[in-house]
C-alpha beads as a LAMMPS data file, in Angstrom:
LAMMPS data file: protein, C-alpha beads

274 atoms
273 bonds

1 atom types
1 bond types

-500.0 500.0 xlo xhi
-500.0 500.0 ylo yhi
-500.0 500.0 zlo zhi

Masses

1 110.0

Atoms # bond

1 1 1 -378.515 368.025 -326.387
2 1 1 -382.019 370.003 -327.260
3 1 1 -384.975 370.520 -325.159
4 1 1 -387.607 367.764 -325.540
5 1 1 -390.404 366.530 -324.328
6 1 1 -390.733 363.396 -322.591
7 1 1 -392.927 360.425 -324.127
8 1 1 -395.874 360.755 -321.695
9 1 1 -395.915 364.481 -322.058
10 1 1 -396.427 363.973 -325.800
11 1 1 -398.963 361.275 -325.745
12 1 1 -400.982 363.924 -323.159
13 1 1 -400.983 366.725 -326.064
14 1 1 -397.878 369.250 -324.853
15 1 1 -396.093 371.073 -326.960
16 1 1 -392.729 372.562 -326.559
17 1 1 -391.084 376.250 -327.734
18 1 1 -387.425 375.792 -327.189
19 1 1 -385.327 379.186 -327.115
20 1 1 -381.618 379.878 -326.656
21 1 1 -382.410 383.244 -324.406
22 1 1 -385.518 385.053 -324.026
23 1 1 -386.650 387.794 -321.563
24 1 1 -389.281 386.302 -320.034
25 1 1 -390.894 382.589 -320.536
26 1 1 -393.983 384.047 -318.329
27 1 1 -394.226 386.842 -320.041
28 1 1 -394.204 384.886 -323.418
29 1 1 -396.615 382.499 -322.537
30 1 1 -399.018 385.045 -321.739
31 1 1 -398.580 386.181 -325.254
32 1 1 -399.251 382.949 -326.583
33 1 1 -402.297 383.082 -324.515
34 1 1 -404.071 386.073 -326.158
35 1 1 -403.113 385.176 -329.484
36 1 1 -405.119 382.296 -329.134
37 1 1 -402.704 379.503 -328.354
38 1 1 -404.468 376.501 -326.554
39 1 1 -402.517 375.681 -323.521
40 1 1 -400.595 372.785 -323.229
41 1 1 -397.531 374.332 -323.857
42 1 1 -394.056 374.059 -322.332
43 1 1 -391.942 377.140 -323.172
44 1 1 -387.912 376.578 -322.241
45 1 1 -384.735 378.170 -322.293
46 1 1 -381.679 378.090 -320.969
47 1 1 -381.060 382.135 -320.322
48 1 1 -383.485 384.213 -319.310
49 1 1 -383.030 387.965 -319.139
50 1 1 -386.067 389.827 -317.304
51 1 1 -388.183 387.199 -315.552
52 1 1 -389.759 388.043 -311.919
53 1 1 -390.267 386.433 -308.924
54 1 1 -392.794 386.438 -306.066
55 1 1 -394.105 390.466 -305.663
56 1 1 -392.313 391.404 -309.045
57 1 1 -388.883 390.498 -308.008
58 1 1 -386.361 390.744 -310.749
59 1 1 -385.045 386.796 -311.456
60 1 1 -382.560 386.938 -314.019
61 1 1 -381.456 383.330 -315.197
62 1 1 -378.188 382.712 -315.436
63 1 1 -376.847 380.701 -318.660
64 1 1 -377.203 376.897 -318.768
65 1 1 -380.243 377.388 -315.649
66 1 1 -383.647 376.011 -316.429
67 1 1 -386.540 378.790 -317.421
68 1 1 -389.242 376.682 -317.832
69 1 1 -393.154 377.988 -318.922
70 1 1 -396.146 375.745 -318.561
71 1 1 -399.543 377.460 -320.731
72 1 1 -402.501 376.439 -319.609
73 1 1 -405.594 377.509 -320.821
74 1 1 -408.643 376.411 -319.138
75 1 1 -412.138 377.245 -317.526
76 1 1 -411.226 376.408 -313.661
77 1 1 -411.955 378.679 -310.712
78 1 1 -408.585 380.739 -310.278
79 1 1 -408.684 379.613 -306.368
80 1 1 -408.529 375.769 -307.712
81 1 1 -405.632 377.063 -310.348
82 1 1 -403.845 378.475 -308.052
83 1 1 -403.054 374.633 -306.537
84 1 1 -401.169 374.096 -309.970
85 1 1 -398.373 375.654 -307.811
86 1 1 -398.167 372.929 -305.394
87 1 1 -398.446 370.467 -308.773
88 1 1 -395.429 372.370 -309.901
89 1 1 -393.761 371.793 -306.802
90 1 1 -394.217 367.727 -306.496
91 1 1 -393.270 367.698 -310.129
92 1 1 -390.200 369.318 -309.855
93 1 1 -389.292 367.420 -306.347
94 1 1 -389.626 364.161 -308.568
95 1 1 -387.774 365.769 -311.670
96 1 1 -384.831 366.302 -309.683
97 1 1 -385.247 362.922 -307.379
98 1 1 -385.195 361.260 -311.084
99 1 1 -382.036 363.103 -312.818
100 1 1 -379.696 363.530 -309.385
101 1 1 -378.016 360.889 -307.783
102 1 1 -376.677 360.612 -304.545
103 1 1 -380.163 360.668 -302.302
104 1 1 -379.780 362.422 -299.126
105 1 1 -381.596 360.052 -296.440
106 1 1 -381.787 361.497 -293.040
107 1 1 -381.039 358.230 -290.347
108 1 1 -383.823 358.111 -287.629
109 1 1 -382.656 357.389 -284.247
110 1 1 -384.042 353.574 -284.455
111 1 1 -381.475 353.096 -287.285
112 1 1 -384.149 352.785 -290.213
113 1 1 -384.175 354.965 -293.454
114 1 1 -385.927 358.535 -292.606
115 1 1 -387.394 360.899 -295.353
116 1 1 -385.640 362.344 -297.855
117 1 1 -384.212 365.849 -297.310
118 1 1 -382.029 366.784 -299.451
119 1 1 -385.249 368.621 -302.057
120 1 1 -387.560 370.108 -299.890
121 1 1 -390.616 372.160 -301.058
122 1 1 -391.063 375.500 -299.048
123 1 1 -394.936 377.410 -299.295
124 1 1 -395.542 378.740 -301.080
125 1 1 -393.482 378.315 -304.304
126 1 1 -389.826 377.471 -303.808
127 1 1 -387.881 374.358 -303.603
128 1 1 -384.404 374.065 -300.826
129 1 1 -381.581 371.915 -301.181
130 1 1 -380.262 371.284 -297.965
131 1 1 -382.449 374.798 -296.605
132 1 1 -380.992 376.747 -299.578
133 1 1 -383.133 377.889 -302.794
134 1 1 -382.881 375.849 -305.401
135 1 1 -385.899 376.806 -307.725
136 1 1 -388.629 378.988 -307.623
137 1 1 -392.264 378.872 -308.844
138 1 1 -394.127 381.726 -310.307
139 1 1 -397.689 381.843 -311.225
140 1 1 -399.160 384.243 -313.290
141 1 1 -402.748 384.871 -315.355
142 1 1 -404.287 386.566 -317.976
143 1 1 -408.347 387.051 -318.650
144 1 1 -409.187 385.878 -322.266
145 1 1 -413.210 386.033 -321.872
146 1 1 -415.188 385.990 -319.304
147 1 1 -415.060 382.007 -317.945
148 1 1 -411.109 381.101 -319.886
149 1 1 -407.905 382.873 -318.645
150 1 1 -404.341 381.471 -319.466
151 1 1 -402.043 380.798 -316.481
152 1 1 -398.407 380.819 -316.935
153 1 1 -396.518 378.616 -314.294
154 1 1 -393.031 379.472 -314.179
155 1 1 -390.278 377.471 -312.935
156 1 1 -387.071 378.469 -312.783
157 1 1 -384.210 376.289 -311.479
158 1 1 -380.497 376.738 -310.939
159 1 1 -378.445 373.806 -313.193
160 1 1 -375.323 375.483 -313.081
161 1 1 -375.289 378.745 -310.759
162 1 1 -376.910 380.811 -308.144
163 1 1 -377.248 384.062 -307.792
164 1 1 -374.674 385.992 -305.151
165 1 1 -375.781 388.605 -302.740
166 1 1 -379.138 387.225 -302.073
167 1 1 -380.358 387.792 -298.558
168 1 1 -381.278 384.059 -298.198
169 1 1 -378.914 381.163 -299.040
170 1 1 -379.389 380.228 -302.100
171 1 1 -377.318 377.068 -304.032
172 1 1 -377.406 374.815 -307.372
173 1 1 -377.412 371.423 -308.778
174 1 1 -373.606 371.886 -309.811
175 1 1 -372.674 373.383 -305.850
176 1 1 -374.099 370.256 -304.885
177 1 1 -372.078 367.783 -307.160
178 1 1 -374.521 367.419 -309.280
179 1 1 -373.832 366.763 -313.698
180 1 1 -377.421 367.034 -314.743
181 1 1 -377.937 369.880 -317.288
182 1 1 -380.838 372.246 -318.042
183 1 1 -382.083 369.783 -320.919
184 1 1 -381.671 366.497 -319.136
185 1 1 -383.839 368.121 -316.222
186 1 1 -386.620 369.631 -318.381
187 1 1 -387.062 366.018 -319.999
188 1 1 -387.953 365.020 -316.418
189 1 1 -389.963 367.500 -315.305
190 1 1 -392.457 367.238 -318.582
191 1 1 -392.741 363.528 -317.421
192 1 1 -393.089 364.214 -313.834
193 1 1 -395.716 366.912 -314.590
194 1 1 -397.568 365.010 -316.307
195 1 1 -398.186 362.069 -313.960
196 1 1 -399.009 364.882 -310.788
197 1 1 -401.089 366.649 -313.208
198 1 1 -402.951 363.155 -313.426
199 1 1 -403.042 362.912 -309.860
200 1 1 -404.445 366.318 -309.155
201 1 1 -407.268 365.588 -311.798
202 1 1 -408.674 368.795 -312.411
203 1 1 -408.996 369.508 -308.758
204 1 1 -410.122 366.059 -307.872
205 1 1 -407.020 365.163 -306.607
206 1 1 -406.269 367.646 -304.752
207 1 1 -406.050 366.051 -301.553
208 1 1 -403.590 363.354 -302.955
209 1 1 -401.864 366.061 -303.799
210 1 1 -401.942 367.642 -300.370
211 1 1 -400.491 364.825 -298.991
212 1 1 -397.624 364.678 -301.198
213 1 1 -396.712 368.078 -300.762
214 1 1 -396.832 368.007 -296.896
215 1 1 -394.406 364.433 -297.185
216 1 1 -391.951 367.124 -298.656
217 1 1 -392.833 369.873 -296.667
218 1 1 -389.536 372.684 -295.688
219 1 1 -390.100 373.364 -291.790
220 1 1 -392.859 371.374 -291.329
221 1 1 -393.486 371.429 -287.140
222 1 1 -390.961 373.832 -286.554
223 1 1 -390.959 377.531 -285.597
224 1 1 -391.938 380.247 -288.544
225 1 1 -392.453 383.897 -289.225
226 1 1 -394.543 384.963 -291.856
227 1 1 -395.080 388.615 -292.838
228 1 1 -398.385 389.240 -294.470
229 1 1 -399.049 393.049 -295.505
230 1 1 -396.393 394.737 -293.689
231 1 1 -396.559 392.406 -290.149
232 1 1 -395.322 389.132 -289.162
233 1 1 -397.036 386.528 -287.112
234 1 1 -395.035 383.717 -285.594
235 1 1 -396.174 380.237 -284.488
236 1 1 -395.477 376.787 -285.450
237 1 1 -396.354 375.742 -288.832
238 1 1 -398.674 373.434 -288.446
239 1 1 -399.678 371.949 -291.794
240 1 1 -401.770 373.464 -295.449
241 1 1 -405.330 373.660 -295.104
242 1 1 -407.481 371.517 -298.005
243 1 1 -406.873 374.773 -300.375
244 1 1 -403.388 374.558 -299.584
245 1 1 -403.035 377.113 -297.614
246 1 1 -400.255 378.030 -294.774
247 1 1 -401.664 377.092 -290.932
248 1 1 -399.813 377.750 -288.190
249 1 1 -400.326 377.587 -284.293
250 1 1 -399.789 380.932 -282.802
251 1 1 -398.027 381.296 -279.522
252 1 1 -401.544 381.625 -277.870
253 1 1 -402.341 378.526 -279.414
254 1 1 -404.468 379.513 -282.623
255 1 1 -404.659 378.233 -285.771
256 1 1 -403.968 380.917 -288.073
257 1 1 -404.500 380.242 -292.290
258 1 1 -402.732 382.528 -294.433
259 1 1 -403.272 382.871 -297.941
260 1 1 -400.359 384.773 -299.185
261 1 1 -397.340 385.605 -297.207
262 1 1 -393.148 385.545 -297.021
263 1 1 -392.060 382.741 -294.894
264 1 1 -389.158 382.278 -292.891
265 1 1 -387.564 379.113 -290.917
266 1 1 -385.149 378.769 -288.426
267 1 1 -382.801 381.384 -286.802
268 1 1 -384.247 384.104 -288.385
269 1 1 -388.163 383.279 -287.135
270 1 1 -386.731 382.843 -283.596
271 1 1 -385.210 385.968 -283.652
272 1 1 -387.891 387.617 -284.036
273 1 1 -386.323 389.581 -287.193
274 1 1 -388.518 388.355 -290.078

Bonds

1 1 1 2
2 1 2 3
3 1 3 4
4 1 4 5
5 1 5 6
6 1 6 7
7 1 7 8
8 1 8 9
9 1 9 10
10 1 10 11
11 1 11 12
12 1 12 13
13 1 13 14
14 1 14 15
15 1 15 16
16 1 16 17
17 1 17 18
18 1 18 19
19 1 19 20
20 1 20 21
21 1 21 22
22 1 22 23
23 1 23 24
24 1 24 25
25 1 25 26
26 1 26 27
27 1 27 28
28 1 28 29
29 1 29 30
30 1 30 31
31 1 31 32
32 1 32 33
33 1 33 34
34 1 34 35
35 1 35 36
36 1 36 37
37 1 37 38
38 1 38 39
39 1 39 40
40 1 40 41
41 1 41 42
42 1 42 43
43 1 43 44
44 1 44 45
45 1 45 46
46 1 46 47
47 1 47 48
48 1 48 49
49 1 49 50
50 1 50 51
51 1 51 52
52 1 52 53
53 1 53 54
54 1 54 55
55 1 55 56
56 1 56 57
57 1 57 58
58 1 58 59
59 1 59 60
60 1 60 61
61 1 61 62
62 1 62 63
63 1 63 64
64 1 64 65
65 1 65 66
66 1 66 67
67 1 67 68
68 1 68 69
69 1 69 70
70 1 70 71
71 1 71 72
72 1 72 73
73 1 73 74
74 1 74 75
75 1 75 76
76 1 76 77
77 1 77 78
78 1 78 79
79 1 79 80
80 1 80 81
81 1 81 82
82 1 82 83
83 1 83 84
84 1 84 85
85 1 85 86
86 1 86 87
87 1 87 88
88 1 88 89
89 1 89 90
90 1 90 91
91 1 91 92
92 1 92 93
93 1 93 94
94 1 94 95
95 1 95 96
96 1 96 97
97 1 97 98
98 1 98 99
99 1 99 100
100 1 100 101
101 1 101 102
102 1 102 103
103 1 103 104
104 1 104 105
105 1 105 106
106 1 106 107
107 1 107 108
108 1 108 109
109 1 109 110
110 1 110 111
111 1 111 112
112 1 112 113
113 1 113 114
114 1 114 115
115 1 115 116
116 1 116 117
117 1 117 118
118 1 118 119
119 1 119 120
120 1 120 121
121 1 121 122
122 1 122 123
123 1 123 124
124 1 124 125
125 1 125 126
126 1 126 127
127 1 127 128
128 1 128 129
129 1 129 130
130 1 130 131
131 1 131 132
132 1 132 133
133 1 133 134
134 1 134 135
135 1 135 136
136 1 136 137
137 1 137 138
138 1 138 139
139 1 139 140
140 1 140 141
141 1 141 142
142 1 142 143
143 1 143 144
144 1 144 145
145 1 145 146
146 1 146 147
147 1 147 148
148 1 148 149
149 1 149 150
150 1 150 151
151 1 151 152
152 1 152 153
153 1 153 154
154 1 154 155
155 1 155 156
156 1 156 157
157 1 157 158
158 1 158 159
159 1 159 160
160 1 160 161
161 1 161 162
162 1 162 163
163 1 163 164
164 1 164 165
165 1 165 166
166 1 166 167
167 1 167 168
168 1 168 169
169 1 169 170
170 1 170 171
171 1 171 172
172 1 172 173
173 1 173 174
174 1 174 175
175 1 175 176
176 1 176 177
177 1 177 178
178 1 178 179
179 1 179 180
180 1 180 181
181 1 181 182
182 1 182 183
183 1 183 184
184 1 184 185
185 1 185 186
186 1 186 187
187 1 187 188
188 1 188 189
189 1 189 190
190 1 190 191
191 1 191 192
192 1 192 193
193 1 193 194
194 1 194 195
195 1 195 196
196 1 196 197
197 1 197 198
198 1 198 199
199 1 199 200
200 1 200 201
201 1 201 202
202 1 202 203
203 1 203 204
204 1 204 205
205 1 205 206
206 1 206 207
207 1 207 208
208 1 208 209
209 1 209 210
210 1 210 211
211 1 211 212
212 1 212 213
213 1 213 214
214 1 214 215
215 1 215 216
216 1 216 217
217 1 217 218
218 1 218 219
219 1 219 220
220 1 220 221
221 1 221 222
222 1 222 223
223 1 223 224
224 1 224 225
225 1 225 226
226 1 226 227
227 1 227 228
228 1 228 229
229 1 229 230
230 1 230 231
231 1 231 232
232 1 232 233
233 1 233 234
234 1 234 235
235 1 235 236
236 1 236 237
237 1 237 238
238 1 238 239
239 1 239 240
240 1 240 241
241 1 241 242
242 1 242 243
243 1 243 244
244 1 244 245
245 1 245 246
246 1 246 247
247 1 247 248
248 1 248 249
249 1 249 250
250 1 250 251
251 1 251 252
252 1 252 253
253 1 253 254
254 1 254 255
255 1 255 256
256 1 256 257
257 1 257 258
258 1 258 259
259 1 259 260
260 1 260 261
261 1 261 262
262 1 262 263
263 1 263 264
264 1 264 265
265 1 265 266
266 1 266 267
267 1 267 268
268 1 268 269
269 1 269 270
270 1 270 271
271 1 271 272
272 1 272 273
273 1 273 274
């Protein structure tokens, strides 16, 4: 099966550049970007051999994972296009929702049907499976005049494996029974990115989209250690602000808002090791 695009991705004007291996779909799409390409463009493959993470972490992509590349090209403040990350998120929650069977669905203690759990989206950029990585996001921009920059937002997913030695867990679609392949998901996500993408609305949205993101939220209420330029502060985390950014309730009982940050749940945050 080859990459394509889904129907409603094509009616809204994406484009797709399919490659076998590449080194970097980010690093690609920028290129498209100053040679004039338009935006709208979806760059895939299914091996990827120098991408980066979060703080230029290396993030190789093992063969038959999902690199995916997003070009946009617009005009928007870069504080309102930085929110395309929690688009990519939802998106990406819905792709694999669509493509995965088998829904996870926590049992609340009055017997009913509780939330979802199994895809959870962590802040700033990654999604967990069951508290291990799944997929990260990567955002990354390029000037082209004084009011237009391109903005490359990488996803990368892991189909078929994950890499070992990581000092998080860290899992894949296959570990978790799943049969979907890189293609299969891409089809989704191009359709589920296109229908957030209507719901954020150029910024419009973005409290819908808020909303959505905090229904899916990794951790959400529960104790967390960030560390922000070289510290850590712990509290609760509390919820994302209306520019999506990480609140927590300190153990003196302030809101703190963080803007950029490495977060950590559970055992670790208690420990006080972060």
């Amino acid at each position: 099966m080859a990459f394509s695009l889904a129907p409603t991705a094509q009616q809204d004007g994406y484009r797709l550049e399919a490659h076998e291996s590449v080194g970097s779909t980010n690093a690609l799409a920028l290129d498209r970007a100053r040679e004039g390409d338009a935006g709208r463009l979806w760059i895939v493959s299914k091996r990827q051999e120098s991408g980066r993470g979060r703080r230029a972490r290396p993030w190789a992509t093992l063969e038959g994972n999902l690199a995916a590349t997003l070009l946009v090209v617009e005009r928007y403040e870069i504080r309102l296009a930085a929110t395309l990350g929690f688009v990519a998120g939802l998106a990406l929650a819905d792709a694999l929702d669509a493509v995965v069977p088998g829904r996870a669905v926590a049992v609340g203690l009055d017997g009913g049907g509780g939330r979802d759990d199994r895809f959870e989206l962590k802040w700033p950029n990654d999604v967990l499976a069951h508290g291990a990585k799944l997929a990260g996001i990567l955002l990354e921009s390029t000037m082209l005049s004084e009011s237009r920059f391109g903005l490359a937002i990488g996803i990368g997913v892991n189909v078929v494996a994950h890499p070992e030695g990581l000092p998080y867990p860290a899992t894949s679609l296959q570990a978790l029974g799943g049969q979907c392949d890189a293609e299969t998901l891409f089809l989704a996500l191009s359709d589920a990115w296109s229908e957030n993408c209507r719901l954020w609305d150029e910024g419009r949205g973005l409290g819908s989209i808020r909303e959505r993101w905090l229904a899916h939220a990794a951790g959400l209420g529960s104790e967390v250690a960030v560390r922000v330029d070289g510290e850590v502060v712990r509290g609760v985390f509390e919820t994302i602000d209306e520019d999506c950014r990480f609140v927590i309730r300190d153990r003196e009982g302030r809101a703190v808002t963080i803007t950029a940050g490495d977060v950590h749940f559970g055992a670790v945050a208690s420990a006080g090791t972060a």
